[in-house]
VEXSE-168151 format. One line per field, with one value per atom (N, C-alpha, C, O): x, y, z; residue number from 1; chain. Coordinates in pm, whole numbers, plus 32768, in hexadecimal, padded with zeros to 4 digits. Each point is the difference from the previous one (the first is absolute). Example, Ala and Ser with C-alpha at 12.3 -4.5 7.8 and 13.67 -1.06 7.14 Angstrom:
px <- [8527,7FA7,805A,8068,7F75,8052,7FB3,8033] .
py <- [7DC7,8077,8078,7FFE,806B,8077,806D,806F] .
pz <- [830C,8000,8000,8042,7F76,8006,8049,8011] .
n <- [1,1,1,1,2,2,2,2] .
chain <- [A,A,A,A,A,A,A,A] .
// end
This chain:
px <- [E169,7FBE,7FA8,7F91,8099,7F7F,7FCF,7F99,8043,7F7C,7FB2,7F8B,80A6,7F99,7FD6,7F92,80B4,7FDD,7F8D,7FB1,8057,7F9F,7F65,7F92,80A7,7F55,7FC4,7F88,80C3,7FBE,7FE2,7FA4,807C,7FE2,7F80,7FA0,806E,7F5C,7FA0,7F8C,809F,7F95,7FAE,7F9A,80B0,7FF1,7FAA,7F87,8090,7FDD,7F68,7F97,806F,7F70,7FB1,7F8D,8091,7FB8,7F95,7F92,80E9,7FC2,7FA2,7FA3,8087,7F71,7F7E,7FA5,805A,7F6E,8046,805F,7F2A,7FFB,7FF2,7FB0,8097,7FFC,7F55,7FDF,7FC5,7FA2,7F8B,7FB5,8068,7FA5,804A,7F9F,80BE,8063,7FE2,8004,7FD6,7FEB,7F63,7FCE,7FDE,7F6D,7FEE,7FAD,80BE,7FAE,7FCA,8011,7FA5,7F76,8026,8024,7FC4,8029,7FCE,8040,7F18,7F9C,804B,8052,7F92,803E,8057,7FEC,809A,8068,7FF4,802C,7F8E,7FD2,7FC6,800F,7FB2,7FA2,801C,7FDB,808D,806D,8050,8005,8033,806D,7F98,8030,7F38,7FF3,7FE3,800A,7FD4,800E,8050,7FF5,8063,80AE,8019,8035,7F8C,805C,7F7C,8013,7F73,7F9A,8022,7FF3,803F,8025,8099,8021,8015,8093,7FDA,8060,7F45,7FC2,7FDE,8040,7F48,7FE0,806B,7FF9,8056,806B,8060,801A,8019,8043,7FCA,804F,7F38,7FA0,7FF4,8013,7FD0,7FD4,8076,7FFA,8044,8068,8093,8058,7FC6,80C1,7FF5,8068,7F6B,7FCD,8031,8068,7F28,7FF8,809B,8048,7FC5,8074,8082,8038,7FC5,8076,801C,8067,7EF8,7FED,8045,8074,7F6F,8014,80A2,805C,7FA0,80C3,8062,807A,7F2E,8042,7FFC,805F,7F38,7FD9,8054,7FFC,8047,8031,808A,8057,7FD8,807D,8039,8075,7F1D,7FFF,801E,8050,7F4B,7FFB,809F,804E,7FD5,806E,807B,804B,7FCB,8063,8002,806E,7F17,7FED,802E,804C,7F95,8037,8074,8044,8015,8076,805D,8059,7F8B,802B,7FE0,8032,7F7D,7FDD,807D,8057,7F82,807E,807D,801B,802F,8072,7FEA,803B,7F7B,7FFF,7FF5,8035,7F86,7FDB,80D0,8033,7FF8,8079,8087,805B,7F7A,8059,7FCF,804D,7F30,7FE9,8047,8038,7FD5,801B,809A,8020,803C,809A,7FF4,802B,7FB5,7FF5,7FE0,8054,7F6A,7FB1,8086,8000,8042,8068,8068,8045,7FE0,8064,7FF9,8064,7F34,7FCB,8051,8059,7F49,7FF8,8074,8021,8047,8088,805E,8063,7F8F,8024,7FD2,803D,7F60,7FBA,8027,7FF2,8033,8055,8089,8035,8004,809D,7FF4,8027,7FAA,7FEE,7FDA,804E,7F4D,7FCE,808E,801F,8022,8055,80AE,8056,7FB2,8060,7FD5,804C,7F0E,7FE2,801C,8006,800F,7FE2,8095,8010,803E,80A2,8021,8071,7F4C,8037,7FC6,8033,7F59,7F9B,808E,803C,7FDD,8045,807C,801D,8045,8062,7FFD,8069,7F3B,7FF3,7FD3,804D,7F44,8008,8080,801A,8021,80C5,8047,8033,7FCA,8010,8007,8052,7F3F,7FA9,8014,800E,7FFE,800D,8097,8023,802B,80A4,7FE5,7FCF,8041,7FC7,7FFE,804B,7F1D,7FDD,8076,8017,8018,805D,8088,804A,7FB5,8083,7FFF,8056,7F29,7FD8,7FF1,8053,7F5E,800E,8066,8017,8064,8081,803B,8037,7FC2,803C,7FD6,804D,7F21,7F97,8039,803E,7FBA,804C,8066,8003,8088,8091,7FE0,802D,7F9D,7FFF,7FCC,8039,7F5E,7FC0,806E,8025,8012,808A,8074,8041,7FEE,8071,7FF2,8046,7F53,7FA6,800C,8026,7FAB,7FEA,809A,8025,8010,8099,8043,8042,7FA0,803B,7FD8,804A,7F1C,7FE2,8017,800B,7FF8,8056,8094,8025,8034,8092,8000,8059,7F2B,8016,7FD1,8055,7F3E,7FB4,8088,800C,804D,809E,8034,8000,8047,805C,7FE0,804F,7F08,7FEC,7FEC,801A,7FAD,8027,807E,800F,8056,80A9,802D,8051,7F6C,806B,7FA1,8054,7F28,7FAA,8075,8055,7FC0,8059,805F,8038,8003,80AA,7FF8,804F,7F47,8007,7FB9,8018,7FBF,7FCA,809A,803C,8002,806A,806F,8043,7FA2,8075,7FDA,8062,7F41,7FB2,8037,8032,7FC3,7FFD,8092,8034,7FEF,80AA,8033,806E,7F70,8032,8001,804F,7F26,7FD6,8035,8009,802B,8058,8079,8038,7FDF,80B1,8004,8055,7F34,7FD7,800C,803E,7F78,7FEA,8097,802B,801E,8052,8082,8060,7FA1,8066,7FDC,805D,7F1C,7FD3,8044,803C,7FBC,803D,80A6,8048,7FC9,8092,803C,806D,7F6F,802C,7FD9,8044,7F28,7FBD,7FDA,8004,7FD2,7FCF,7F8D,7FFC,7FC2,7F80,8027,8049,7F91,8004,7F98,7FA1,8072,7FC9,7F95,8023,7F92,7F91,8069,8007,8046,8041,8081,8054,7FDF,8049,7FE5,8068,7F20,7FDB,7FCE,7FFC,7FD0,7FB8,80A2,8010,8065,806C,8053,8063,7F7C,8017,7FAC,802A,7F52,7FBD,8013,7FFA,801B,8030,8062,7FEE,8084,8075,7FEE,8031,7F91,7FDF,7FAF,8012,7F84,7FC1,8077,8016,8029,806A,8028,7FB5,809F,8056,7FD3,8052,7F06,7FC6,7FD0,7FFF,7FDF,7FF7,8067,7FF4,8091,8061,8008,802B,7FB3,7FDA,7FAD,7FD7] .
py <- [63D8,805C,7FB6,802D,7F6E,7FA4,7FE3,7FE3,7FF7,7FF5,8042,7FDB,80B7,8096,7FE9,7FC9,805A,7FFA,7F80,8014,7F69,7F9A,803D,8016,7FF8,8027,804B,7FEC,8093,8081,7FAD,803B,7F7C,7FBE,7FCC,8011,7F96,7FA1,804E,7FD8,80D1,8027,805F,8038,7FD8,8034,7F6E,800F,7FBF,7FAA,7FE7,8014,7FC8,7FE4,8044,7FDA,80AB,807D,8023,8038,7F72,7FE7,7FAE,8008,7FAB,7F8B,8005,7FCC,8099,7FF4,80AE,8016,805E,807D,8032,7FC5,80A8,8042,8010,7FBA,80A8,7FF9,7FC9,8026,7F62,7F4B,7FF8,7FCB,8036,7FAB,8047,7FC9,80E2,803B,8025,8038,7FAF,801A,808F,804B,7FD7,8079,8042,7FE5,807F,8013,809D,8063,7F87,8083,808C,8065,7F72,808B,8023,805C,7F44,8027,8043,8069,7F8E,8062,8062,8068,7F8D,8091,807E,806E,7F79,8020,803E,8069,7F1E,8018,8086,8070,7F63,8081,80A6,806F,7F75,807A,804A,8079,7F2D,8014,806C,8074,7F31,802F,809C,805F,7F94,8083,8060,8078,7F4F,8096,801C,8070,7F15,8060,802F,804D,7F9E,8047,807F,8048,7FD2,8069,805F,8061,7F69,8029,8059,8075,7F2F,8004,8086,805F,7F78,8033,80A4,804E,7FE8,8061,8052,8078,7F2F,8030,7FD9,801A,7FB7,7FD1,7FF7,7FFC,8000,7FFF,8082,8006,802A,80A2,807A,8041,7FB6,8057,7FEF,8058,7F17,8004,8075,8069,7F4F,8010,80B2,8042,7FEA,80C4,7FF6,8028,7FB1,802D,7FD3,803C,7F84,7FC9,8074,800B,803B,8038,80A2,804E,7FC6,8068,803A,8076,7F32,7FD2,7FF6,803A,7F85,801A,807D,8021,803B,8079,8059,8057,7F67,808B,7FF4,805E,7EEE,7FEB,8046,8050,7F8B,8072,806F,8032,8021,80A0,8006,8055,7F78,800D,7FD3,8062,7F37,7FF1,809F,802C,8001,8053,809A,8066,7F97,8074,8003,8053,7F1A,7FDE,803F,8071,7F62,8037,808B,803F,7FFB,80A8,803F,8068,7F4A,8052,7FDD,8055,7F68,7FB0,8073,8047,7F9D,80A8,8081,8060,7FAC,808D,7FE8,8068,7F38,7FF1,801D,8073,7F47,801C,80B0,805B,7FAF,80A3,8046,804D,7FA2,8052,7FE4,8046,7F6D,7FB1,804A,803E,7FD2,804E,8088,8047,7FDD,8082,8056,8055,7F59,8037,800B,805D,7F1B,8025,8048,800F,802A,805F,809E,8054,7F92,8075,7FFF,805D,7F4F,7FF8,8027,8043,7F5A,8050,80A0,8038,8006,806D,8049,805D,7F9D,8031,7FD4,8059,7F2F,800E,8059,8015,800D,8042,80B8,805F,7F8F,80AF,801A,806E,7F07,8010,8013,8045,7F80,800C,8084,802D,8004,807F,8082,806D,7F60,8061,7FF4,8062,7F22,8013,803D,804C,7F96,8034,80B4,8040,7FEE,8098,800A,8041,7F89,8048,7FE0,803D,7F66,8024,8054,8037,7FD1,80AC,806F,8050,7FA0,8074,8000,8070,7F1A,8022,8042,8070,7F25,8035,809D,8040,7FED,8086,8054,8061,7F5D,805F,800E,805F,7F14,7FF4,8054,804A,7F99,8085,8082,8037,8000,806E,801F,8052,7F84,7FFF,800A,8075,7F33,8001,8094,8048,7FD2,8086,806B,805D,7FBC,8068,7FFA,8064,7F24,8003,804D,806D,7F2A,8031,80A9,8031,8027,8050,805A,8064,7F6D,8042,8029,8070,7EEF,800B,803A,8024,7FEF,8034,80CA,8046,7FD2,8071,801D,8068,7F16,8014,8054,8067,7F1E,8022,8070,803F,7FDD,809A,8055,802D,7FEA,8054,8003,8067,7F28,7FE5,802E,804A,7F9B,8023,80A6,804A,7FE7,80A7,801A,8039,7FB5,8038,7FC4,804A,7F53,7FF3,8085,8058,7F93,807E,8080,8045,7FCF,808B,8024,806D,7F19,7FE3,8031,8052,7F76,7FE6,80B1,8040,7FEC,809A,802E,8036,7FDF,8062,7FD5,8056,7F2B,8004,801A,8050,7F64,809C,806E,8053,7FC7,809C,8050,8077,7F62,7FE9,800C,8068,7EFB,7FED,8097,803D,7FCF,806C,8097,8046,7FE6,8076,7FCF,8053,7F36,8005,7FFE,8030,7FA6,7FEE,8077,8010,8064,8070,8067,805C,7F72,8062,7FF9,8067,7EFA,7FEE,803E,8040,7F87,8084,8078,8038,7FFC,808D,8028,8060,7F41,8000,7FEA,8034,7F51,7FF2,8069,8009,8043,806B,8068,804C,7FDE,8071,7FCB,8056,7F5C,7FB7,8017,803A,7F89,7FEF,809D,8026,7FFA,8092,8079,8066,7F7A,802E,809A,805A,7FBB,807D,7FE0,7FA6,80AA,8009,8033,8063,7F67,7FD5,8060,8008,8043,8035,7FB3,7F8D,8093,7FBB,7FC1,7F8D,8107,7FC7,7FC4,7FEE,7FE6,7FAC,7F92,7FBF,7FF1,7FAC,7FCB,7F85,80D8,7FAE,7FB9,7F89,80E7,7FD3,7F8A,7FC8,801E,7F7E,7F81,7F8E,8097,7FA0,7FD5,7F8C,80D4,7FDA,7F8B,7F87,80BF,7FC5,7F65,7FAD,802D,7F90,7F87,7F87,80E4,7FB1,7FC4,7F8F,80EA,7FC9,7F9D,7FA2,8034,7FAA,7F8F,7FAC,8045,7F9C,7F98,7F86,80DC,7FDC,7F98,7F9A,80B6,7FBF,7F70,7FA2,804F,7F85,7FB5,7F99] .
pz <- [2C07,7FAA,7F99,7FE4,7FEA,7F91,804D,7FC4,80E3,8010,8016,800C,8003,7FF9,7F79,7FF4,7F96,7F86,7FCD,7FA4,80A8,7FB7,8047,7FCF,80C1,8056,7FC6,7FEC,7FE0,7FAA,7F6B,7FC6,8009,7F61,8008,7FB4,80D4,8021,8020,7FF7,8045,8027,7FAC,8027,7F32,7F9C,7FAD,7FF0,7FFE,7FDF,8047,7FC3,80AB,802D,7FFE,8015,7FCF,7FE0,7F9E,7FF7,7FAC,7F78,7FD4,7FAF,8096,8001,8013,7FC0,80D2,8015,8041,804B,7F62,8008,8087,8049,7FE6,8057,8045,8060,7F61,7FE8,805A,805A,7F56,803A,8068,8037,8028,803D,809B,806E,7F69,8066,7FF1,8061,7F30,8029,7FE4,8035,7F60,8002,7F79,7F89,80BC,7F7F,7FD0,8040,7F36,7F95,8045,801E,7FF3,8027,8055,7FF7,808B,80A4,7FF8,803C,7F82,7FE2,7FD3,8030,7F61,7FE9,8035,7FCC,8099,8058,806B,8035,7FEF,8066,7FBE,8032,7F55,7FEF,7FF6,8017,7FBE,7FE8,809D,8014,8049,8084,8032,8027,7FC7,8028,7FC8,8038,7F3C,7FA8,8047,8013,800E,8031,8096,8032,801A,8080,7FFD,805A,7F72,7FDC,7F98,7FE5,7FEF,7FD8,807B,8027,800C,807B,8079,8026,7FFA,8045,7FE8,804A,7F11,7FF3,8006,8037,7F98,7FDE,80AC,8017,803E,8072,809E,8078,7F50,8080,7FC5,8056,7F4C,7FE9,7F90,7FC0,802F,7F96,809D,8011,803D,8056,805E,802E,7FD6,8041,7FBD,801F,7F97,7FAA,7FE1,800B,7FC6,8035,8079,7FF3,8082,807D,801B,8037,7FAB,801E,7F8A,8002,7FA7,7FA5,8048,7FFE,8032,804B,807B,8024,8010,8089,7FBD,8041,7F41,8010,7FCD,8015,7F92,7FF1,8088,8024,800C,809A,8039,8007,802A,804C,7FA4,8038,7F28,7FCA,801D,8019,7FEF,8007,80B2,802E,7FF6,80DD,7FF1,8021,7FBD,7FBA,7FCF,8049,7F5D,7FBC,8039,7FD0,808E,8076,806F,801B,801C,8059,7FB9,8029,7F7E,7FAA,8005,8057,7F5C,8007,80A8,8026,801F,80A2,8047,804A,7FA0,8029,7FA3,802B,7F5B,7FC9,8028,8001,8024,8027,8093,8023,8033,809A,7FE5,8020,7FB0,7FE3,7FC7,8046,7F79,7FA0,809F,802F,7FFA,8080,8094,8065,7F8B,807B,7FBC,8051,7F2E,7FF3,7FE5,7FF8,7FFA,7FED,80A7,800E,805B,8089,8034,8049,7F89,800A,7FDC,8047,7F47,7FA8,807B,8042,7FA9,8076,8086,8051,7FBE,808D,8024,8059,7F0E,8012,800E,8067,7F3B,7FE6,8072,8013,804C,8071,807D,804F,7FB8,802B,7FDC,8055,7F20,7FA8,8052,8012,8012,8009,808A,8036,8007,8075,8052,8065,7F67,7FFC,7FC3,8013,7FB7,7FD8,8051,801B,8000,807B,807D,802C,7FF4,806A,8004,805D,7F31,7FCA,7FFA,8008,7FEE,7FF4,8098,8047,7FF6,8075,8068,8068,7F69,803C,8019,8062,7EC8,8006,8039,802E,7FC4,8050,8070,8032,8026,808A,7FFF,8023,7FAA,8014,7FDD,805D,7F55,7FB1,8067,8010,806E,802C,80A5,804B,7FB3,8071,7FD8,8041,7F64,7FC0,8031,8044,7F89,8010,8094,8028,802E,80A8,8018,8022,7FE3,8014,7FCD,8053,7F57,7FE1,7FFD,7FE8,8032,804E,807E,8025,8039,8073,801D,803A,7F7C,800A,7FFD,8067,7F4F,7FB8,8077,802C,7FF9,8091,8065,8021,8014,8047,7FDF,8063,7F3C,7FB9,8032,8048,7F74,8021,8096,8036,800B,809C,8033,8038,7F8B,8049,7FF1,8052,7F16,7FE2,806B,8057,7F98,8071,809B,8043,7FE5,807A,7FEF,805A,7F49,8017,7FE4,802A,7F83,8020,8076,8043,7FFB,8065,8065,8061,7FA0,805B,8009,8056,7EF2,7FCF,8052,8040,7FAB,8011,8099,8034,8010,8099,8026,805B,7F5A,804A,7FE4,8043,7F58,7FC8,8068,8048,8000,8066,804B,8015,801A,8089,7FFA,804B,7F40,8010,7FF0,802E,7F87,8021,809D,8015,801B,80A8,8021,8018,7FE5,804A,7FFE,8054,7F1C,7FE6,8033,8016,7FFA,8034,8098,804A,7FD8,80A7,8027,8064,7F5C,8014,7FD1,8035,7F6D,7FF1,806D,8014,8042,8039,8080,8044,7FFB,8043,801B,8059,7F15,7FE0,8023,8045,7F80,804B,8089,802E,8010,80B9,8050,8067,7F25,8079,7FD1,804D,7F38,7FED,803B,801B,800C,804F,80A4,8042,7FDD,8077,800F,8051,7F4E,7FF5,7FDF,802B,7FB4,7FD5,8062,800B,804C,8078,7FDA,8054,7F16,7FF4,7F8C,7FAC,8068,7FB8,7F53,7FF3,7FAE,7F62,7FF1,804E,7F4D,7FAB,7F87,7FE3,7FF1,7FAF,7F68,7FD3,7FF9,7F87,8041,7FA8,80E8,8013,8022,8009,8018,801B,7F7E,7FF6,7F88,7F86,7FD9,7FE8,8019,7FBB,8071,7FD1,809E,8027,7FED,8010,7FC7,7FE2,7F5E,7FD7,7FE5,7F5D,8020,7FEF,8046,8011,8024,7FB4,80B5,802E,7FA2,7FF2,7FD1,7F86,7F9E,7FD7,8017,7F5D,8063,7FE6,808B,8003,804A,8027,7FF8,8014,7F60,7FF7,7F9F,7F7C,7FCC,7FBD,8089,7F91,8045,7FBE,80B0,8056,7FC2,8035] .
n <- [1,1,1,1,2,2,2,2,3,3,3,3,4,4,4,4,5,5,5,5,6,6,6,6,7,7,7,7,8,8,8,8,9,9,9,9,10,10,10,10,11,11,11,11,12,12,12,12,13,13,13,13,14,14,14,14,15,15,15,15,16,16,16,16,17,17,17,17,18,18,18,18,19,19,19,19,20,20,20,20,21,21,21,21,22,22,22,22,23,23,23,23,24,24,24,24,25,25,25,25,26,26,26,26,27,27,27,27,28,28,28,28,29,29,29,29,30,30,30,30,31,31,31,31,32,32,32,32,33,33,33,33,34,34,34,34,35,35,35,35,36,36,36,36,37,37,37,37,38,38,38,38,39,39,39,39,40,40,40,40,41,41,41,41,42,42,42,42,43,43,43,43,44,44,44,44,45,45,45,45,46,46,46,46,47,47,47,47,48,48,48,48,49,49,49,49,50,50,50,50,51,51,51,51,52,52,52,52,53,53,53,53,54,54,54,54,55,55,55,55,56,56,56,56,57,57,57,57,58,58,58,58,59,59,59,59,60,60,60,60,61,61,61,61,62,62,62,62,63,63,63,63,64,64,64,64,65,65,65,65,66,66,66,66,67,67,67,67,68,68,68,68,69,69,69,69,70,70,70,70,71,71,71,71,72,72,72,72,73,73,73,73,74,74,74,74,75,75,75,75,76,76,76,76,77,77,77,77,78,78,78,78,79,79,79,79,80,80,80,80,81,81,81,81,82,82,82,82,83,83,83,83,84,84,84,84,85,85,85,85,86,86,86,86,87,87,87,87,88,88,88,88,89,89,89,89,90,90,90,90,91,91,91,91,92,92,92,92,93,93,93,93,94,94,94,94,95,95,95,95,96,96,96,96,97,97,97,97,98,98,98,98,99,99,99,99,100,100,100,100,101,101,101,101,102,102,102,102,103,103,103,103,104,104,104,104,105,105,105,105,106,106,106,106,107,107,107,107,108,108,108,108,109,109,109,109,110,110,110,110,111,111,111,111,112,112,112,112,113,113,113,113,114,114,114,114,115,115,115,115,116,116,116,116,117,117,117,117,118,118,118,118,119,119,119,119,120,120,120,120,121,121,121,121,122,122,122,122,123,123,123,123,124,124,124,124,125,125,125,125,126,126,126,126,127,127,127,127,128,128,128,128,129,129,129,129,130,130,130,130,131,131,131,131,132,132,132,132,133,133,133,133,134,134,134,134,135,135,135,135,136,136,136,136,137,137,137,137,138,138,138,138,139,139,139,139,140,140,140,140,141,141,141,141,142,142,142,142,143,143,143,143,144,144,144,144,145,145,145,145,146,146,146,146,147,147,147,147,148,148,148,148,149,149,149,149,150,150,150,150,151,151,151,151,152,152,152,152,153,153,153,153,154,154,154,154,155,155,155,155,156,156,156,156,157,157,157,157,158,158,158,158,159,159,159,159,160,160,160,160,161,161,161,161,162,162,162,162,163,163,163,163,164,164,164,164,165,165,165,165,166,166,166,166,167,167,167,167,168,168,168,168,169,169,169,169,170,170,170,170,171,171,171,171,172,172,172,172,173,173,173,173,174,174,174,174,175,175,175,175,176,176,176,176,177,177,177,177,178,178,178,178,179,179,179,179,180,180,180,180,181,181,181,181,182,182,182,182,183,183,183,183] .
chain <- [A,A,A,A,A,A,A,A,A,A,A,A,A,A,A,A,A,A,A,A,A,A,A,A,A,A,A,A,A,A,A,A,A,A,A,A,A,A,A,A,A,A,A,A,A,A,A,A,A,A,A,A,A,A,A,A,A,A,A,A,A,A,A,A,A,A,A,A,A,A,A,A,A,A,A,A,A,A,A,A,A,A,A,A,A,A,A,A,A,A,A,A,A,A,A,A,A,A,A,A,A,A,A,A,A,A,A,A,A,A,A,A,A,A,A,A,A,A,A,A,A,A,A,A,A,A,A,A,A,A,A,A,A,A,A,A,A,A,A,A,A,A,A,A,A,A,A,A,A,A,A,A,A,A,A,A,A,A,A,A,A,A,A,A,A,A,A,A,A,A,A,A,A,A,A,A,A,A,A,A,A,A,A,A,A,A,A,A,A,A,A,A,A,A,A,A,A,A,A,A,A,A,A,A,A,A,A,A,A,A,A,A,A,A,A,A,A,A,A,A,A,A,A,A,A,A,A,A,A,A,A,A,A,A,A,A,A,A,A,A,A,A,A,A,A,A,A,A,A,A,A,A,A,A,A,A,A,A,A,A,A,A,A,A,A,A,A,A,A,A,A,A,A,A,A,A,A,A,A,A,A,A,A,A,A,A,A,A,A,A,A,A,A,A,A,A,A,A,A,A,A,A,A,A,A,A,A,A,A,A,A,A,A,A,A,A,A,A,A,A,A,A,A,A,A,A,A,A,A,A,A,A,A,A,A,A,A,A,A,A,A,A,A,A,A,A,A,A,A,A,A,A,A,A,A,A,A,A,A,A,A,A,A,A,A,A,A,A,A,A,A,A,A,A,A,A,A,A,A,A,A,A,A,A,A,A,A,A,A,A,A,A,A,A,A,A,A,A,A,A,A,A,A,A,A,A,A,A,A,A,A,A,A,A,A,A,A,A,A,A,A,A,A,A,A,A,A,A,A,A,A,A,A,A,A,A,A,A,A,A,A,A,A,A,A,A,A,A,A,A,A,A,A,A,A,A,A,A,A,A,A,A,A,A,A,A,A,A,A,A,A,A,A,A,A,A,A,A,A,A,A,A,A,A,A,A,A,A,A,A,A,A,A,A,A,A,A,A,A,A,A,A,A,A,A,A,A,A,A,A,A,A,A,A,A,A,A,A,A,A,A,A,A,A,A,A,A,A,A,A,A,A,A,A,A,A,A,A,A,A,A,A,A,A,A,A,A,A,A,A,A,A,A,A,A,A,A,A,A,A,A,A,A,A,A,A,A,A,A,A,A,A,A,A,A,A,A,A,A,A,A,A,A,A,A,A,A,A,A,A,A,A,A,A,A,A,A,A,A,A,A,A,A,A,A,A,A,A,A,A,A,A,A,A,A,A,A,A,A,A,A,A,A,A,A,A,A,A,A,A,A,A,A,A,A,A,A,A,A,A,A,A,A,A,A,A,A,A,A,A,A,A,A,A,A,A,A,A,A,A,A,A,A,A,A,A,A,A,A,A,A,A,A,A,A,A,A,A,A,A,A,A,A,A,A,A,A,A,A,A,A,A,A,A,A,A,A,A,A,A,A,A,A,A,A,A,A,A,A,A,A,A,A,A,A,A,A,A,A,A,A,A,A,A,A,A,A,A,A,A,A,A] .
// end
């Protein structure tokens, strides 16, 4: 480290001796000249090329914030709009489960109803079938019983071998009725 420190002492030193200045040749004006150079095209420059820039990079990061901050709002309106439709969906599916749910209903409802319009038809049917029997079965016993009275009749006119009188034949046919009845 003192020999960093002496090199830097000598080179302060020699400095001193003979001026910067003289050593490199250079001249007061020239510098001057030079600097007003410098400060008129950095005038220049700055006026017509890092001015305009600097608008335009300011311009641009305006715009890119504002498309930035579009993006954000178009991206919440897109979620707002994604849950919106879902919302609208459940719902159209909630109507749609219930659309179906009633026409169930309704069908059972109406299968109920068939079924017991039916039964009701048949039930009906049958009644009338077991009278139009009933009323079948009493014509024929009473057929049967007219024919079988009248039998009695024929074969007591037989058996007896004389001809019956009108009020003896009604009163054998009574007779025959009562005790086919009690049958």
């Amino acid at each position: 480290m003192s020999t960093l420190y002496l090199a830097s002492v000598e080179a302060a030193h020699a400095a001193s001796e003979t001026g910067i200045i003289e050593k490199f040749g250079l001249q007061v004006n020239y510098v001057v000249i030079q600097a007003v150079s410098f400060l008129i095209v950095m005038g220049v420059l700055y006026r017509f090329a890092i001015k305009p820039t600097i608008v335009t990079m300011e311009e641009r990061a305006t715009k890119i914030e504002s498309g930035l901050k579009y993006a954000e709002d178009m991206k919440a309106k897109l979620d707002a709009t994604q849950q919106e439709s879902a919302n609208i969906l459940k719902q159209a599916q909630g109507k749609a489960g219930d659309i179906i749910n009633e026409a169930r209903d309704s069908a059972k409802d109406f299968l109920e109803k068939q079924t017991q319009e039916a039964t009701q038809k048949a039930n009906d049917m049958l009644v009338k079938a077991q009278q139009a029997i009933e009323l079948e079965r009493r014509k024929t016993i009473e057929e049967a019983r007219a024919e079988i009275a009248r039998l009695v009749v024929a074969t007591t006119e037989r058996v007896l071998a004389k001809n019956l009188s009108d009020a003896d034949r009604a009163t054998y046919n009574e007779s025959a009725v009562r005790e086919l009845n009690v049958v």
